[in-house]
C-alpha positions as CSV (number, residue, x, y, z in Angstrom):
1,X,-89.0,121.1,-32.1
2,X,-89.9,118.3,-34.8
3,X,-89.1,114.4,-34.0
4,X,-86.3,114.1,-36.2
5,X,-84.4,117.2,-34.4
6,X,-84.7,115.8,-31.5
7,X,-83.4,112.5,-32.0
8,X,-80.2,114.1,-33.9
9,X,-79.4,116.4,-30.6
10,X,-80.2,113.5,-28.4
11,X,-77.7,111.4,-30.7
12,X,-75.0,114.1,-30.9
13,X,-75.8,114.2,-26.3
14,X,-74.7,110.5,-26.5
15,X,-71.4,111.3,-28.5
16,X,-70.7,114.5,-26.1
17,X,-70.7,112.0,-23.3
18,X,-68.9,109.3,-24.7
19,X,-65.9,111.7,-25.9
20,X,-65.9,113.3,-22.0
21,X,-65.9,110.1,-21.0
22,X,-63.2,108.5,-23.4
23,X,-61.0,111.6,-22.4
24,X,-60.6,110.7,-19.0
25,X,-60.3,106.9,-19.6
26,X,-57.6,107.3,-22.4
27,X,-58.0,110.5,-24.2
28,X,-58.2,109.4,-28.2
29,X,-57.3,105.6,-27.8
30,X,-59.8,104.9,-25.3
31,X,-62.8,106.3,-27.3
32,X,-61.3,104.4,-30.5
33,X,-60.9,101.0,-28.7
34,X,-64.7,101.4,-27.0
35,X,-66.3,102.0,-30.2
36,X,-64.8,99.2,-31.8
37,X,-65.6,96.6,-29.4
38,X,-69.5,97.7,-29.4
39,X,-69.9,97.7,-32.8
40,X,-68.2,94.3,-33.2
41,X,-70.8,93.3,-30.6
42,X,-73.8,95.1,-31.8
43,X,-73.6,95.0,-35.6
44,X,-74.7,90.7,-35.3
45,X,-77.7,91.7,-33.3
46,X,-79.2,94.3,-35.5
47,X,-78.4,91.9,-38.6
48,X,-80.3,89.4,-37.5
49,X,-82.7,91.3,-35.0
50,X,-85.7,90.3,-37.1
51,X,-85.2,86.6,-37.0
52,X,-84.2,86.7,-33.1
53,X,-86.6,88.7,-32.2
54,X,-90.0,87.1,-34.3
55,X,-88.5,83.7,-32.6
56,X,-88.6,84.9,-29.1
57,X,-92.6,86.0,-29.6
58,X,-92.9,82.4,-31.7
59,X,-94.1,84.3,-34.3
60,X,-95.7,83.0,-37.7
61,X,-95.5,84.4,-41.4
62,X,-99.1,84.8,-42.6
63,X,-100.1,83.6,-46.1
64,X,-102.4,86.0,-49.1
65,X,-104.6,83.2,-48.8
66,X,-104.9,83.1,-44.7
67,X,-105.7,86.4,-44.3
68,X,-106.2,88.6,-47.5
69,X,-107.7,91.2,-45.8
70,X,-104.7,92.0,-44.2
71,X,-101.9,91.8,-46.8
72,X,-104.1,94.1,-48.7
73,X,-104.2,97.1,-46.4
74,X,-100.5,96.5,-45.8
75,X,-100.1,96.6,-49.6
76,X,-101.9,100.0,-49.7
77,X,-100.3,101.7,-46.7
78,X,-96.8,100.3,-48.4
79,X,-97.2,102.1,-51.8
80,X,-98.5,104.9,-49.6
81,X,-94.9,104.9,-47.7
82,X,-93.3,104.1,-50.9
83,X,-91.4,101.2,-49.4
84,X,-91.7,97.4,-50.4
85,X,-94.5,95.6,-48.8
86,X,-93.0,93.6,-45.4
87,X,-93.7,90.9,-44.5
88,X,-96.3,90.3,-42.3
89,X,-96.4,88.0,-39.1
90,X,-99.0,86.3,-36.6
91,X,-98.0,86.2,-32.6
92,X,-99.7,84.1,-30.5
93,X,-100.8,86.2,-27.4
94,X,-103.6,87.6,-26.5
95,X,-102.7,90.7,-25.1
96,X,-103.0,93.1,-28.1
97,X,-100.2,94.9,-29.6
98,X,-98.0,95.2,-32.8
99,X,-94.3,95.6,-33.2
100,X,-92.0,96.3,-37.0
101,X,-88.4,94.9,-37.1
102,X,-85.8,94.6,-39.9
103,X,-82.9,96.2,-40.4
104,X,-84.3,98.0,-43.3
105,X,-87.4,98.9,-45.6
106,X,-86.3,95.5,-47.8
107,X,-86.3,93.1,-45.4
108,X,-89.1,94.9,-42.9
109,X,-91.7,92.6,-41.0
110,X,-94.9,93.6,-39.2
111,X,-96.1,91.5,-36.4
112,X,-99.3,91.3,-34.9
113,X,-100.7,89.3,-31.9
114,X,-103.8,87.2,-32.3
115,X,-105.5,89.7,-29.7
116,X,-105.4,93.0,-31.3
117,X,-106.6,91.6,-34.7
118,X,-109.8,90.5,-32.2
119,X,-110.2,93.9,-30.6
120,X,-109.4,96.2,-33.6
121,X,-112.0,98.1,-35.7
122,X,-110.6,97.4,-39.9
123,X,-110.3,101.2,-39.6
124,X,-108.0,101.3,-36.1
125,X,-106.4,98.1,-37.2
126,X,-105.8,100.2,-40.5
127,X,-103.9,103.0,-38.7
128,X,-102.1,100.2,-35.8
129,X,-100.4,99.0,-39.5
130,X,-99.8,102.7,-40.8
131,X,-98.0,103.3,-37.7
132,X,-95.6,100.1,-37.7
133,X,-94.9,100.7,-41.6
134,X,-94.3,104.6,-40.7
135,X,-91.5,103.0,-38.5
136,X,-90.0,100.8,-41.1
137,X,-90.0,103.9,-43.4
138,X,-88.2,105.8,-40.6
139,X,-85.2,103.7,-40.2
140,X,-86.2,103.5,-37.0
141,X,-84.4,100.1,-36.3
142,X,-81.3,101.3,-37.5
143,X,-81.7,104.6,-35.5
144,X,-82.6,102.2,-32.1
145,X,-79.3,100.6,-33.4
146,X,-77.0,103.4,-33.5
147,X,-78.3,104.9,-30.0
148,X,-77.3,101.1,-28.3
149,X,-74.1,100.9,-30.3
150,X,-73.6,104.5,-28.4
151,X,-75.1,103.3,-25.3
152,X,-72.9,100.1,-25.0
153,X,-69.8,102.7,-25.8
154,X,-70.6,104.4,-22.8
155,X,-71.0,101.4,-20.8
156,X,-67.8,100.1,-21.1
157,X,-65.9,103.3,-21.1
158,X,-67.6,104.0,-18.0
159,X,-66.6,100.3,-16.3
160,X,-63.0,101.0,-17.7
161,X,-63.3,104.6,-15.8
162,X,-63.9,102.6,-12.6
163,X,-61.1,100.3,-12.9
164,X,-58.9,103.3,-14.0
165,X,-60.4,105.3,-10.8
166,X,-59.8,102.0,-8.5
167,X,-56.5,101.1,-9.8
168,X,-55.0,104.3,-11.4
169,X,-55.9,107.2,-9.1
170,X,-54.7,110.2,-10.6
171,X,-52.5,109.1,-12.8
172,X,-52.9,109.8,-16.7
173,X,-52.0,108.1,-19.7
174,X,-48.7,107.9,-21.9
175,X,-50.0,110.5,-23.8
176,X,-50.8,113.2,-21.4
177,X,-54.4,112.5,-21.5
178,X,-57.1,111.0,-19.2
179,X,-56.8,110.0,-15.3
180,X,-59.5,111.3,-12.7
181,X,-59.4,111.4,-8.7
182,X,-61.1,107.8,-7.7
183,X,-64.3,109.5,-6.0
184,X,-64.9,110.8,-9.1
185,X,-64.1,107.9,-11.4
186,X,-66.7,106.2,-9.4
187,X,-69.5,108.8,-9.7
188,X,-69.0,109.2,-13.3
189,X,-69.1,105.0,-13.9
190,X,-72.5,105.5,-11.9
191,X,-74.3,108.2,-13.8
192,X,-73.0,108.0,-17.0
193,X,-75.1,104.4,-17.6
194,X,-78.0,106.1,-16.2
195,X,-77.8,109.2,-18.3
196,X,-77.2,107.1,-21.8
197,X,-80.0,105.1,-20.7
198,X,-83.0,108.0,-20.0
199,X,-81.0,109.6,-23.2
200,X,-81.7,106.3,-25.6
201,X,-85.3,106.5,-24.0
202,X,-86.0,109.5,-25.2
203,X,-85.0,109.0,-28.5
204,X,-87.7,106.0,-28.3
205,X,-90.1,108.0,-27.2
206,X,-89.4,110.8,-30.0
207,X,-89.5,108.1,-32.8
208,X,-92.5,106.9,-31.5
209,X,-94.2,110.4,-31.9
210,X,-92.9,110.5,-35.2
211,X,-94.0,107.0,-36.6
212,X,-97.5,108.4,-34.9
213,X,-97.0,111.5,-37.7
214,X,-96.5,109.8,-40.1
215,X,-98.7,106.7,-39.7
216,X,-101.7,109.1,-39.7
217,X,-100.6,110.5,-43.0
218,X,-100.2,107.4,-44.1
219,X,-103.7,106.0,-43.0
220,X,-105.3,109.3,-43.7
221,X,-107.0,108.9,-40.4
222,X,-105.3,110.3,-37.3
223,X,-108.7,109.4,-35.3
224,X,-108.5,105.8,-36.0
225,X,-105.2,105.6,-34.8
226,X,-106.2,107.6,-31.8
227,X,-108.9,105.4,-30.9
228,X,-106.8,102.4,-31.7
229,X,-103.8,103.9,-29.2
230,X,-106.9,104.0,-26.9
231,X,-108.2,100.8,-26.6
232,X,-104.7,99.6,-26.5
233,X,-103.7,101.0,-23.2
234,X,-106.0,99.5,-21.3
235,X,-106.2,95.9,-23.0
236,X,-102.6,95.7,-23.3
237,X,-102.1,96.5,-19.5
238,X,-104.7,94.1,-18.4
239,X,-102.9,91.1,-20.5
240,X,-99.5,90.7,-20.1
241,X,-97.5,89.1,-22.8
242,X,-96.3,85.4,-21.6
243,X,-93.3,85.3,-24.0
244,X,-90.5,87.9,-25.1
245,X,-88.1,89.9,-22.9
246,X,-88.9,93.6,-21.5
247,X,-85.8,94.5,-23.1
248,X,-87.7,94.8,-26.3
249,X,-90.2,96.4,-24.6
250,X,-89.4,99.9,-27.0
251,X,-90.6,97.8,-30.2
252,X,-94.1,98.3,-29.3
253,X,-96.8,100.4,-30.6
254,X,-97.9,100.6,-27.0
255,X,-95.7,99.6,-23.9
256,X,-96.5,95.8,-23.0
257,X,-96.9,94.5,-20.1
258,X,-94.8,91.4,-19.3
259,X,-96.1,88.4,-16.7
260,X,-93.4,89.0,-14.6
261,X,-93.4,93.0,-13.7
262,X,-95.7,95.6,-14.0
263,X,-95.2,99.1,-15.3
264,X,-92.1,101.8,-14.4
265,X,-92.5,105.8,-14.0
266,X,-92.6,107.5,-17.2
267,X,-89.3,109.0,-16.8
268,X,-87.6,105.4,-17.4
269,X,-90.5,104.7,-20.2
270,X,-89.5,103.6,-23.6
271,X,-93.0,105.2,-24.7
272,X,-94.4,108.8,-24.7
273,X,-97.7,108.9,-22.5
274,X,-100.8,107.6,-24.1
275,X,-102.8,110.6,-22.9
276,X,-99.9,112.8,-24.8
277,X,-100.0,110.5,-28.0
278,X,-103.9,110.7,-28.7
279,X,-103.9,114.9,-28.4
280,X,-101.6,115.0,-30.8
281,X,-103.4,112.7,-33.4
282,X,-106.5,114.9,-32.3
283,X,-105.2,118.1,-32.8
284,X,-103.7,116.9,-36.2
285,X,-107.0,116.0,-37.3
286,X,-108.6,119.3,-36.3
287,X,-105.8,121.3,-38.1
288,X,-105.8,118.7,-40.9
289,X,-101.9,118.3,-40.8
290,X,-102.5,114.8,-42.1
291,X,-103.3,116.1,-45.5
């Protein structure tokens, strides 16, 4: 099953459980009131999730003339992608690792922290870039978007199915539709959270294999990004990053590591295992998929 499949069943998952769940808050009304309350709150965020997001990490716009180098590969990997060349951005950290925002291929920044541009071969660095623009090509900020807009949905359906549950026992609406025993109401406002948050994880993790498809293609050189993905892992776990939030933890090429936790179990990771990530750039490069 490709990437792009999977996110679309995962998406229509998080519909199917917010319509269950708007049914047996207030049938039709309850799923129309929901939706518009999380979009009013999440449509600010994602347009202005670049500029938030580059200020949390302090980062910097980088000049032609400060590093050349760089704005030329990102020139060459944009015409590759056929998308306008981003901007491109300096983080001060040393932990090493890279992150694309923007709400779309116009307005699309790449970031990169002072310590990967140390650690990087020009070819790994090469395919870290290919992999960030393959993202930006995606839509995968407006994808994330649409997956919390759902997610948020589902939160506050479920809080108003434990009031409802608390306060309302069986009893359904004017129109015939929703009500639910408490016990149950309760259960529900419990799991449902949980399951629209492993369900917006795994569409992370599917975009993630994607922008590693498609970054190789773009690069030409699924082995450098490999190797990059490698070296990552282990710097990036030994040097936590001393700004940012770990809710943005999913922007990453490779999961961060923040100074005030360490890492979860894979089942509530935002990334696809590293070990998983490489064989896949591997075997593309044996069967030549890249081509």
């Amino acid at each position: 099953m490709t990437s792009q499949i999977k996110t679309i069943l995962l998406l229509g998952l998080l519909s199917a459980v917010i319509i269950g769940l708007g049914g047996l808050v207030g049938g039709r009304s309850g799923i129309i009131i929901a939706c518009v309350l999380a979009l009013l709150m999440n449509v600010g965020s994602y347009w202005f999730s670049d500029s938030i997001v580059l200020r949390m990490y302090r980062a910097r716009e980088l000049s032609r003339d400060e590093a050349p180098w760089l704005h030329q590969i990102v020139e060459n990997l944009a015409r590759n992608a056929g998308i306008p060349k981003p901007r491109i951005c300096s983080i001060p950290e040393d932990a090493p690792n890279a992150f694309a925002t923007g709400r779309d291929p116009e307005h699309g920044v790449v970031a990169v922290t002072e310590g990967i541009l140390r650690i990087l071969s020009p070819e790994e660095l090469r395919g870290v870039l290919a992999h960030e623009m393959a993202h930006i090509a995606n839509r995968d900020i407006l994808i994330q978007t649409i997956a919390g807009v759902m997610g948020s949905v589902i939160v506050m359906l479920a809080n108003m199915l434990q009031f409802a549950a608390f306060f309302g026992g069986n009893r359904s609406n004017e129109d015939g539709e929703g009500g639910t025993s408490p016990l149950a109401g309760i259960v529900l406002a419990i799991l449902a959270p949980i399951a629209a948050s492993l369900i917006q994880m795994a569409i992370s993790r599917s975009r993630e294999y994607l922008a590693d498809e498609t970054g190789a293609r773009l690069c030409g050189q699924p082995l450098a990004l490999a190797g990059a993905l490698h070296k990552l892992s282990g710097a990036s776990g030994a040097l936590p990053l001393r700004s940012g939030n770990a809710c943005t933890e999913q922007m990453f090429i490779v999961k961060p590591v923040f100074g005030f936790g360490g890492s979860m179990n894979n089942l509530f990771s935002t990334h696809p295992p590293i070990e998983e990530r490489i064989q896949r750039l591997v075997d593309m490069n044996r069967t030549g998929q890249f081509r």
